[in-house]
mmCIF file of the N, C-alpha and C atoms, coordinates in Angstrom:
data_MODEL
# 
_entry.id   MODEL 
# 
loop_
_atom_site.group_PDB 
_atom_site.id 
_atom_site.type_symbol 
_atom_site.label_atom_id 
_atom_site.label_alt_id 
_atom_site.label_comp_id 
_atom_site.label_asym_id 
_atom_site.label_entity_id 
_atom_site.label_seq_id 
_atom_site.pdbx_PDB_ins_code 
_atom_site.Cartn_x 
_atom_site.Cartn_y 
_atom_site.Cartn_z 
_atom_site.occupancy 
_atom_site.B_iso_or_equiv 
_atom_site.pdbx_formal_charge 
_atom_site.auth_seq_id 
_atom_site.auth_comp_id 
_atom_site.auth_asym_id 
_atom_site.auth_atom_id 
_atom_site.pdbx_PDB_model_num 
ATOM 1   N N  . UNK A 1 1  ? -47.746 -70.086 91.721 1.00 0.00 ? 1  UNK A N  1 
ATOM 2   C CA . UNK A 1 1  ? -46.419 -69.725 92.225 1.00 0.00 ? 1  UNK A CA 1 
ATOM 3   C C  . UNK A 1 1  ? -45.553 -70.970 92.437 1.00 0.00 ? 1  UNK A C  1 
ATOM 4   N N  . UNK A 1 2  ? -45.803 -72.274 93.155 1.00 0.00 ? 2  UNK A N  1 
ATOM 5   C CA . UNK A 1 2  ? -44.821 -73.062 93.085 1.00 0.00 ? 2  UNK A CA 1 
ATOM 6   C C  . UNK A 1 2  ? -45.197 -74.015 91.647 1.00 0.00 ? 2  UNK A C  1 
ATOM 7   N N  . UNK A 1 3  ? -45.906 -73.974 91.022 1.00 0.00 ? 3  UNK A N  1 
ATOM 8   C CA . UNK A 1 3  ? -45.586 -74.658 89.672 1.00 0.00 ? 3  UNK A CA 1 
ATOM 9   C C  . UNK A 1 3  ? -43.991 -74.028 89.029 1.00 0.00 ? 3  UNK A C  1 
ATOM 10  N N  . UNK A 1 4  ? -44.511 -72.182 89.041 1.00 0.00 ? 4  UNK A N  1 
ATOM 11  C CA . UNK A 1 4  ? -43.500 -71.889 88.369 1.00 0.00 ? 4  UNK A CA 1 
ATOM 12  C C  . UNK A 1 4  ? -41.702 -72.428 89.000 1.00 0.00 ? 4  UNK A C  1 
ATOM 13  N N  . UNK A 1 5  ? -42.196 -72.248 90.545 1.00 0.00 ? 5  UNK A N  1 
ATOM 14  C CA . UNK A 1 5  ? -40.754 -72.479 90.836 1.00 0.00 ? 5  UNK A CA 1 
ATOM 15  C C  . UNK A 1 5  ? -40.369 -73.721 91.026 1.00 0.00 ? 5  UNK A C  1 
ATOM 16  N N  . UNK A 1 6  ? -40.928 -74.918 90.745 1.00 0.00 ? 6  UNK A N  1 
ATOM 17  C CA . UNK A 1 6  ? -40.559 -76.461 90.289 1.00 0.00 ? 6  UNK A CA 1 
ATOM 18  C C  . UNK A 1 6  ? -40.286 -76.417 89.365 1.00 0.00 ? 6  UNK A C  1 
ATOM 19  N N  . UNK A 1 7  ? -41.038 -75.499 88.358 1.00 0.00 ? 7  UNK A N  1 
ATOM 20  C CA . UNK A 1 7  ? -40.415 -75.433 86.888 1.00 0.00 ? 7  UNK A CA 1 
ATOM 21  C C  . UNK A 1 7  ? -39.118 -74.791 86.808 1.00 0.00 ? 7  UNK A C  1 
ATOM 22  N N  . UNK A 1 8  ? -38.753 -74.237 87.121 1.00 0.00 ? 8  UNK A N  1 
ATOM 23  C CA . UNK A 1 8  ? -37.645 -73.055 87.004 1.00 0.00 ? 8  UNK A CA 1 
ATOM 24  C C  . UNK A 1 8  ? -36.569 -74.031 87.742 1.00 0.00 ? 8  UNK A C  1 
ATOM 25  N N  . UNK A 1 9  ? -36.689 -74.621 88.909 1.00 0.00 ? 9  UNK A N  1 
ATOM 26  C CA . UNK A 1 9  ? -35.589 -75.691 89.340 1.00 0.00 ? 9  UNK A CA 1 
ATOM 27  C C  . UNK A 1 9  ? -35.825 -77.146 88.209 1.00 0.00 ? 9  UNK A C  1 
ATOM 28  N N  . UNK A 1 10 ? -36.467 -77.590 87.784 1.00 0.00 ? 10 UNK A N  1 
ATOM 29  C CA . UNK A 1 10 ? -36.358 -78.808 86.887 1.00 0.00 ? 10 UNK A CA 1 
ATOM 30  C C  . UNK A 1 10 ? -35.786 -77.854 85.811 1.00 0.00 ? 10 UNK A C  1 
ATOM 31  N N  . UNK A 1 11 ? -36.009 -76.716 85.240 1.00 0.00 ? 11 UNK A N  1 
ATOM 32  C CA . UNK A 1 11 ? -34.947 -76.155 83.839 1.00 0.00 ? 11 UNK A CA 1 
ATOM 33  C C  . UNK A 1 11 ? -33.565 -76.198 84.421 1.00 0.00 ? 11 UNK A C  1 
ATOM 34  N N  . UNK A 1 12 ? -33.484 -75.432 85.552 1.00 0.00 ? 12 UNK A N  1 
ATOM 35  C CA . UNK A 1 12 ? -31.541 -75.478 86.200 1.00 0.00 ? 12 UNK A CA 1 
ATOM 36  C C  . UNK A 1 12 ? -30.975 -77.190 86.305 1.00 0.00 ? 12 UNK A C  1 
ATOM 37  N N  . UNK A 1 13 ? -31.828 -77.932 86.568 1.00 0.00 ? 13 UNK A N  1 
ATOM 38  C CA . UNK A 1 13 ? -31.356 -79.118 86.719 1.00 0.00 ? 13 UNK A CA 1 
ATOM 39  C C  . UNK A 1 13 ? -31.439 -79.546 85.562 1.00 0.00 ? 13 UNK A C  1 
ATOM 40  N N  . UNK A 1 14 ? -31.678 -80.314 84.619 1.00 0.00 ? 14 UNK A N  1 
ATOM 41  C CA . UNK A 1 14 ? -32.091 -80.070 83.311 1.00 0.00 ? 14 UNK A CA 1 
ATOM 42  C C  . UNK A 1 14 ? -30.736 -79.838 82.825 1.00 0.00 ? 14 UNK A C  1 
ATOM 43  N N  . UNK A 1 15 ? -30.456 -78.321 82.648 1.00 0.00 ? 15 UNK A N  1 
ATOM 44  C CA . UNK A 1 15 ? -29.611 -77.504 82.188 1.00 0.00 ? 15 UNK A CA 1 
ATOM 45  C C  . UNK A 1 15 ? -28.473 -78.074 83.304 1.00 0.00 ? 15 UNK A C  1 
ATOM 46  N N  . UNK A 1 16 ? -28.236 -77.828 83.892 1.00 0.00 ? 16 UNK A N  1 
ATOM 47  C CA . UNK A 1 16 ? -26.856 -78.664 84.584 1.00 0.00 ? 16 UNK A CA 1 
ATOM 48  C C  . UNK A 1 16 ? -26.394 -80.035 84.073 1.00 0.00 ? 16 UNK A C  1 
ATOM 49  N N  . UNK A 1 17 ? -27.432 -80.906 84.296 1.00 0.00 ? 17 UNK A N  1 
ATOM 50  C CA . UNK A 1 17 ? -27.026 -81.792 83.726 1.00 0.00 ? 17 UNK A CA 1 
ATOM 51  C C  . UNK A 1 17 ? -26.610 -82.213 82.271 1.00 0.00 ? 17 UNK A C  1 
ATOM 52  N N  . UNK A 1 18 ? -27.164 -81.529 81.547 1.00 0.00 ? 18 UNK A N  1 
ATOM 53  C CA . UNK A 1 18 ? -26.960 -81.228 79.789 1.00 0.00 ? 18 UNK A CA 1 
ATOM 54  C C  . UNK A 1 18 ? -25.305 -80.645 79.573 1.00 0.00 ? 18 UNK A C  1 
ATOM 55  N N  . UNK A 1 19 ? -24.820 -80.200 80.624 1.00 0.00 ? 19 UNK A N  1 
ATOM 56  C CA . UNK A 1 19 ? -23.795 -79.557 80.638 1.00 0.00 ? 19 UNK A CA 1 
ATOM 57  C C  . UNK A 1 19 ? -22.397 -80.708 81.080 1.00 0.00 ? 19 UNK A C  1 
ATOM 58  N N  . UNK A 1 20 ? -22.808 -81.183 82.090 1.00 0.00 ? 20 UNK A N  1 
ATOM 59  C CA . UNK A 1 20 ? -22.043 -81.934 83.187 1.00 0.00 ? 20 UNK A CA 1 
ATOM 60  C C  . UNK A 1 20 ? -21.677 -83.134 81.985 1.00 0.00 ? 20 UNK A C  1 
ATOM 61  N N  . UNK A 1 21 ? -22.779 -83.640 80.951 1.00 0.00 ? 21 UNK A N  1 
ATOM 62  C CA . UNK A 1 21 ? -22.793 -84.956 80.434 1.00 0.00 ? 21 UNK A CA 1 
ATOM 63  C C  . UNK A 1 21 ? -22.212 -84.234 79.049 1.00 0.00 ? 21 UNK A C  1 
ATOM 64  N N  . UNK A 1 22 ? -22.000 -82.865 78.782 1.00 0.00 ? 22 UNK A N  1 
ATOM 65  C CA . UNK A 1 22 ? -21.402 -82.881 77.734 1.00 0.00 ? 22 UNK A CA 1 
ATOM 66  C C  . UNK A 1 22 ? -20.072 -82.722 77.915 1.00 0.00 ? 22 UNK A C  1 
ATOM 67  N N  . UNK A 1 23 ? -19.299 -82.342 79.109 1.00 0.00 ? 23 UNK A N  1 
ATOM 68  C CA . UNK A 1 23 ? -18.092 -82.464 79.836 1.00 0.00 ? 23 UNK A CA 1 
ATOM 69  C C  . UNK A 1 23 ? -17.918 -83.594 79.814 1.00 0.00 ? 23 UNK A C  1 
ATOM 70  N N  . UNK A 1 24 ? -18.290 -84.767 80.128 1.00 0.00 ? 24 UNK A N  1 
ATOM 71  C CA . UNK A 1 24 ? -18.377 -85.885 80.422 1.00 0.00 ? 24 UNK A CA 1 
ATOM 72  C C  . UNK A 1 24 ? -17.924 -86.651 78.775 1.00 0.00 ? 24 UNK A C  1 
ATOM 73  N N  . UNK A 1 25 ? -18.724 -85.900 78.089 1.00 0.00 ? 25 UNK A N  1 
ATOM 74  C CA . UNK A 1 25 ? -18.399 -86.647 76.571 1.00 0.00 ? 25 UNK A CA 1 
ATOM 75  C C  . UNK A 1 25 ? -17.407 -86.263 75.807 1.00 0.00 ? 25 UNK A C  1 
ATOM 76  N N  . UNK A 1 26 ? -16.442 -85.331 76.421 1.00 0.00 ? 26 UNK A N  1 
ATOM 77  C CA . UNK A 1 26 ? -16.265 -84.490 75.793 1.00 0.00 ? 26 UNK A CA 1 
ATOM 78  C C  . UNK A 1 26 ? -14.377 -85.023 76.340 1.00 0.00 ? 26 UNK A C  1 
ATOM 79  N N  . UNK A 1 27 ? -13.403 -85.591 75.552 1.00 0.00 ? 27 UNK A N  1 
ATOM 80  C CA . UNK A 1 27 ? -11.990 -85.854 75.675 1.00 0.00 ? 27 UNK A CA 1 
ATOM 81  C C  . UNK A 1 27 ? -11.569 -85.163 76.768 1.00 0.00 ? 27 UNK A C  1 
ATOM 82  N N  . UNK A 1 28 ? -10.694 -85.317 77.636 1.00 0.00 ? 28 UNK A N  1 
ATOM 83  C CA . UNK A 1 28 ? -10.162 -84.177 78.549 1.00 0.00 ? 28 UNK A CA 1 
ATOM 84  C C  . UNK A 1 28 ? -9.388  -83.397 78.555 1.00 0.00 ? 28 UNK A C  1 
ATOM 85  N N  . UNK A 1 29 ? -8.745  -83.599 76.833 1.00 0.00 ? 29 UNK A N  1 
ATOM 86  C CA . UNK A 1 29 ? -7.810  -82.508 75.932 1.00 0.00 ? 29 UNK A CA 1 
ATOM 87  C C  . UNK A 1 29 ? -8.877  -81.727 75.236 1.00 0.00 ? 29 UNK A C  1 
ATOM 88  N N  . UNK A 1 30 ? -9.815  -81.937 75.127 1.00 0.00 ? 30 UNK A N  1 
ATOM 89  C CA . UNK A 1 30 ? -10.360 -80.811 74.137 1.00 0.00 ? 30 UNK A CA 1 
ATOM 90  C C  . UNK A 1 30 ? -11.066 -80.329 75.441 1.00 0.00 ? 30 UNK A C  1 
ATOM 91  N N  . UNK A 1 31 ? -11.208 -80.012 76.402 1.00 0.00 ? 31 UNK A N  1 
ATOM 92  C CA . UNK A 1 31 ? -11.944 -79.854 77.801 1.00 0.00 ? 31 UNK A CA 1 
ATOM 93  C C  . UNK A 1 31 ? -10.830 -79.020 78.440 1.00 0.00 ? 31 UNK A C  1 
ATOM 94  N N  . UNK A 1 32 ? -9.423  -79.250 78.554 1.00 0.00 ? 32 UNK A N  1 
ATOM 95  C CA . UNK A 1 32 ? -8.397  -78.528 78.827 1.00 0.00 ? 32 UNK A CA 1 
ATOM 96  C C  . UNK A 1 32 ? -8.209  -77.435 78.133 1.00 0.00 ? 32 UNK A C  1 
ATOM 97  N N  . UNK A 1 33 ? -8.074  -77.377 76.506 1.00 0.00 ? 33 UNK A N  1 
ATOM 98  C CA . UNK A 1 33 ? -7.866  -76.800 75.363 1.00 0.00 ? 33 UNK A CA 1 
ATOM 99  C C  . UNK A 1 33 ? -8.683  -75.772 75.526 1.00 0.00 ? 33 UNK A C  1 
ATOM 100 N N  . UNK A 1 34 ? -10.097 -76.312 75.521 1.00 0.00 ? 34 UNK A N  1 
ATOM 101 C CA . UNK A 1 34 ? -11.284 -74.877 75.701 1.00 0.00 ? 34 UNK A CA 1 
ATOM 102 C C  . UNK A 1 34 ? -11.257 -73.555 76.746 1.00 0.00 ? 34 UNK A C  1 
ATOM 103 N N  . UNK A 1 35 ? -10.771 -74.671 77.845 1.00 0.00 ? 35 UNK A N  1 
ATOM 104 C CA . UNK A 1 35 ? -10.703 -73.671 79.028 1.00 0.00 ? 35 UNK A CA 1 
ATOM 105 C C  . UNK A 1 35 ? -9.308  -72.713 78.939 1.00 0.00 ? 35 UNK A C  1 
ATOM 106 N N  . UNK A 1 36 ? -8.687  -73.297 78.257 1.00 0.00 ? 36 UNK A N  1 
ATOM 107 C CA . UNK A 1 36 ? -7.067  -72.686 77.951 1.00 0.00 ? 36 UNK A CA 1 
ATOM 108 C C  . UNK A 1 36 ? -7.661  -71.327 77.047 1.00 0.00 ? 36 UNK A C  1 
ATOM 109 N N  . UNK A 1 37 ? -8.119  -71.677 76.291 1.00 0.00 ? 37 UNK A N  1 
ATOM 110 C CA . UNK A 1 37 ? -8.718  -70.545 74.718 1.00 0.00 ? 37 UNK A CA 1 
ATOM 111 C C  . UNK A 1 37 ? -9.529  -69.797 75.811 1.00 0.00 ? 37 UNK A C  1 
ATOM 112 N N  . UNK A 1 38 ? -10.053 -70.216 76.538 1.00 0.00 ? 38 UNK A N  1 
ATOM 113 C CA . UNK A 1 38 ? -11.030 -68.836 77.461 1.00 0.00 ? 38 UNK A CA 1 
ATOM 114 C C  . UNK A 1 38 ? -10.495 -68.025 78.286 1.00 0.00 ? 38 UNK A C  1 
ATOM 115 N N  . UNK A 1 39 ? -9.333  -68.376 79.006 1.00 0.00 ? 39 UNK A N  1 
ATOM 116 C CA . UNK A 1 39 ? -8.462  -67.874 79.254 1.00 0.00 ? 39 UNK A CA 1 
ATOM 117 C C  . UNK A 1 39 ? -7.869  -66.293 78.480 1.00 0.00 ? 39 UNK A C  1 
ATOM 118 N N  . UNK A 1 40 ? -7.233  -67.049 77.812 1.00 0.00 ? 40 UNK A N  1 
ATOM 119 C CA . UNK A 1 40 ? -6.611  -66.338 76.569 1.00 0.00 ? 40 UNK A CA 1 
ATOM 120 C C  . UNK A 1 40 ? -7.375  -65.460 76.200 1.00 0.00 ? 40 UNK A C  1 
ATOM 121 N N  . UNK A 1 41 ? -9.303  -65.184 75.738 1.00 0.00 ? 41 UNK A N  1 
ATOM 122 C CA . UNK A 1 41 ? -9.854  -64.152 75.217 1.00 0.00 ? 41 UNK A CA 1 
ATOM 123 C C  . UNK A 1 41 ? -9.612  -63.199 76.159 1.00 0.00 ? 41 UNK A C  1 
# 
């Protein structure tokens, strides 16, 4: 039981951070732009 749930918090963290650093890489016009287009659907 807590293997799984160290595992399951190291995937969310993991996964957050994969996210945060692709924001991060990511221009802050094409980061504006995206969120604009999501909007819009």
């Amino acid at each position: 039981m807590m293997a799984g749930a160290i595992r399951k918090t190291y995937l969310a963290v993991v996964r957050g951070w994969m996210s945060e650093e692709r924001l991060i890489d990511k221009p802050l016009g094409a980061v504006k732009d995206e969120a604009l287009g999501r909007q819009g659907e």
